[in-house]
C-alpha positions in Angstrom: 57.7 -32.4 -39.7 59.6 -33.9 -36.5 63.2 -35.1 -37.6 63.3 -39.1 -37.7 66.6 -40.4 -36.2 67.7 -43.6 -37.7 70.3 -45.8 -36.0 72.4 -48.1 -38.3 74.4 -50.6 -36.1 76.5 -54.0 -37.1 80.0 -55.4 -37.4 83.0 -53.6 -38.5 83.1 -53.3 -42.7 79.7 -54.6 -42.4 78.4 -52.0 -45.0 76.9 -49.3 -42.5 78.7 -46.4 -44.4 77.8 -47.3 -48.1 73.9 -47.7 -46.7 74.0 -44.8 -45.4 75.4 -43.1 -48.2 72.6 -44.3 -50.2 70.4 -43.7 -47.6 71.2 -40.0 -48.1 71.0 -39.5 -51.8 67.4 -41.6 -51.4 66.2 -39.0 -49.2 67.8 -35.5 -51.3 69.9 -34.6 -48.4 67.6 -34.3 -45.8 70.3 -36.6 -43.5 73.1 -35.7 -41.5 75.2 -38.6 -40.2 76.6 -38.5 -36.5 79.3 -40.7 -35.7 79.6 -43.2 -32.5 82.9 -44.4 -33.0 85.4 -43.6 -30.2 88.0 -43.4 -32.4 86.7 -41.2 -35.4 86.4 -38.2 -32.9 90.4 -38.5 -33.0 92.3 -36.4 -35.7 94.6 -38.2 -37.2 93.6 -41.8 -36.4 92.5 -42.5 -40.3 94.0 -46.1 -40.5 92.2 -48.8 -38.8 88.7 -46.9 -37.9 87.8 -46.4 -41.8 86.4 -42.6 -41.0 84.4 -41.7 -44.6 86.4 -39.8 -47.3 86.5 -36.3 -47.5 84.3 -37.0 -50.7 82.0 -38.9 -48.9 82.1 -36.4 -46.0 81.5 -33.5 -48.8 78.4 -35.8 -50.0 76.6 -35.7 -46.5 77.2 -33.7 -42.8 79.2 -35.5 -40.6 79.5 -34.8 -37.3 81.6 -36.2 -34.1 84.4 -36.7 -36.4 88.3 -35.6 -36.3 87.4 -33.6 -33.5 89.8 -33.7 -30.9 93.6 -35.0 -31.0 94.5 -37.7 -29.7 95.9 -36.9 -26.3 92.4 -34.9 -25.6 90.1 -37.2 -23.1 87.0 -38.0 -25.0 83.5 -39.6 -23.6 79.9 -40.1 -24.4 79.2 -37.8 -21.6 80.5 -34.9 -23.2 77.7 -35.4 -26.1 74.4 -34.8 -26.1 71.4 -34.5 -28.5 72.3 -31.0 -29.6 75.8 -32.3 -30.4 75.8 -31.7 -34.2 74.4 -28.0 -33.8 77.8 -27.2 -31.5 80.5 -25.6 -32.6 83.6 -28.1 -33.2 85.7 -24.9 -31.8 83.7 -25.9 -28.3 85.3 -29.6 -29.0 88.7 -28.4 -30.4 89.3 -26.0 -27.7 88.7 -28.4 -24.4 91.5 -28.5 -22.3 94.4 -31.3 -23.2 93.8 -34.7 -21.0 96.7 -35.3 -18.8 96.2 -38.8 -19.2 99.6 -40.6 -20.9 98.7 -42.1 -24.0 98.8 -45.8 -22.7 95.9 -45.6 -20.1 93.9 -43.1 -23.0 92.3 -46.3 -24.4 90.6 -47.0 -21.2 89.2 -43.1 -20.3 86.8 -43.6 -23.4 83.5 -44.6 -23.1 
């Protein structure tokens, strides 16, 4: 059977997460859940982009999460369909972004 990918997409602490969650257990765990937040891919950034528990995280895959740290230039041209098979060593090991932490905000797309 082809995979199906599902897109869930509204407002912040519109209930994405908790869908999805329930979403998951509907379907046995045949999901895996790939984040597009900018920030989430940031270690360390927990406050403020509500990343999912490390209970929910242990419930389902997630990928494209606490990847990087924070001074490491991140955008959605580094990604691509086979994203979730990579290795996060591949992410974790990219070379540090020059970029000082003020004009960061505006390298990620």
């Amino acid at each position: 059977m082809k995979p199906l990918g599902l897109c869930l997409a509204g407002p912040t602490a519109g209930g994405k997460s908790a869908l999805a969650l329930q979403l998951a257990e509907t379907l046995h765990g045949a999901v895996e859940f790939i984040s597009v937040d900018s920030a989430q891919v940031y270690r360390g950034m927990d406050i403020g982009t509500a990343k999912p528990s490390a209970a929910e995280r242990a419930r389902v895959p997630h990928h494209l999460i606490d990847l990087l740290e924070p001074e490491q230039a991140y955008s959605a041209a580094r990604s691509s369909p086979s994203t979730p098979r990579r290795s996060t060593a591949a992410w974790t090991s990219a070379p540090r972004s020059p970029t000082p932490p003020s004009a960061r905000a505006s390298r990620i797309t």
